[in-house]
N, C-alpha and C positions, 0 to 999 in steps of 0.2 A: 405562317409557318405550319406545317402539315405535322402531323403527329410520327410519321419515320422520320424525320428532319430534326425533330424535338428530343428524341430517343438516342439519333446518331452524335449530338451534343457529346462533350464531354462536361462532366457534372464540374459547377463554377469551386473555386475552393474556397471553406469558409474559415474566417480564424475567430476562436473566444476569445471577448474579451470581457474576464472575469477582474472585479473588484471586492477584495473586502478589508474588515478593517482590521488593523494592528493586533488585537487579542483572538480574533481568528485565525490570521499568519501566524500567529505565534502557538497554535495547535495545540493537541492534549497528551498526553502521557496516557498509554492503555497496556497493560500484561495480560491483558482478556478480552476473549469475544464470545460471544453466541449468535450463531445462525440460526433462526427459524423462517417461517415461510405459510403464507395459507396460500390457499385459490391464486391468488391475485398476486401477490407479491413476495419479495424476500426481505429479514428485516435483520441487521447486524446491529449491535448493541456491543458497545466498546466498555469495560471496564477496567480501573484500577484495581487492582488487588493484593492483601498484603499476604504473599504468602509464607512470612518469616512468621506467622502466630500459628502455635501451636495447641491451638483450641481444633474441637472439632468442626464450632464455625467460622468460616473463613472471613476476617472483615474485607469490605470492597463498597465501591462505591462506582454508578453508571458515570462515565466520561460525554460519552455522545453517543447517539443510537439514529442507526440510518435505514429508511425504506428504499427499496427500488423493486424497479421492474426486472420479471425475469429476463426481459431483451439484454439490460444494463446489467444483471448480474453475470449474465456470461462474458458478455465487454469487458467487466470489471476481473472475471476469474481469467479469462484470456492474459490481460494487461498486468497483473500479479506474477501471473507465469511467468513471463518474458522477463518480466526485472528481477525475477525471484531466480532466473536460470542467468541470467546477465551479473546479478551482484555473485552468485556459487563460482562463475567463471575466472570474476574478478578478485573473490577467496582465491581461489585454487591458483592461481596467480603468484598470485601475495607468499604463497607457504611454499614454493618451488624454493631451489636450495640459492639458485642465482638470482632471489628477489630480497631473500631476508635481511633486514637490518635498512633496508628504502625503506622511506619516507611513504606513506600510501596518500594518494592525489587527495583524501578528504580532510587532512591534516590532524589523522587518529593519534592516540594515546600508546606509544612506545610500548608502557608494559602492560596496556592492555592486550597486545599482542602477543607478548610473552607470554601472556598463562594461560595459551589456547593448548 
């Protein structure tokens, strides 16, 4: 096969398939993040935080802390966007006058709607 012939291909499609185990699926709770970044990389660091205390230090504690590459960080800010403009859409939805008092497809909490 000749290298134009290689090119004119359309690229195969891959699918992941990712595994892991039951305490991973079941994910972490975070109210906090911090970005930072050197040379090389970018690093998001997830924490808990309680901010009902009323000290001037805030207790918290790291949940999980993630490197990537800046290739994947924009992937990753891309992919935020679109769900982050997908879920605002599916708000703005929800609070139209012809929606309220439905059922929302995620099977949310009634009054937690109410005290928006």
């Amino acid at each position: 096969m000749s290298e134009s012939e290689w090119n004119e291909e359309e690229p195969r499609e891959r699918h992941l398939n990712i595994h892991f185990t039951p305490e991973i699926m079941a994910g972490v709770y975070a109210n906090f993040a911090n970005v930072s970044h050197s040379d090389y990389e970018f690093t998001i660091t997830f924490a808990r935080v309680d901010h009902e205390v009323e000290e001037d230090e805030v207790p918290g504690v790291v949940v999980s802390r993630v490197n990537l590459s800046p290739r994947f960080m924009q992937e990753l800010i891309e992919a935020m966007g679109d769900n982050y403009s997908k879920w605002r859409t599916r708000e703005g939805i929800k609070n139209l006058p012809e929606f309220e008092g439905q059922d929302d497809d995620y099977g949310g909490d009634d009054e937690a709607d109410d005290e928006r």
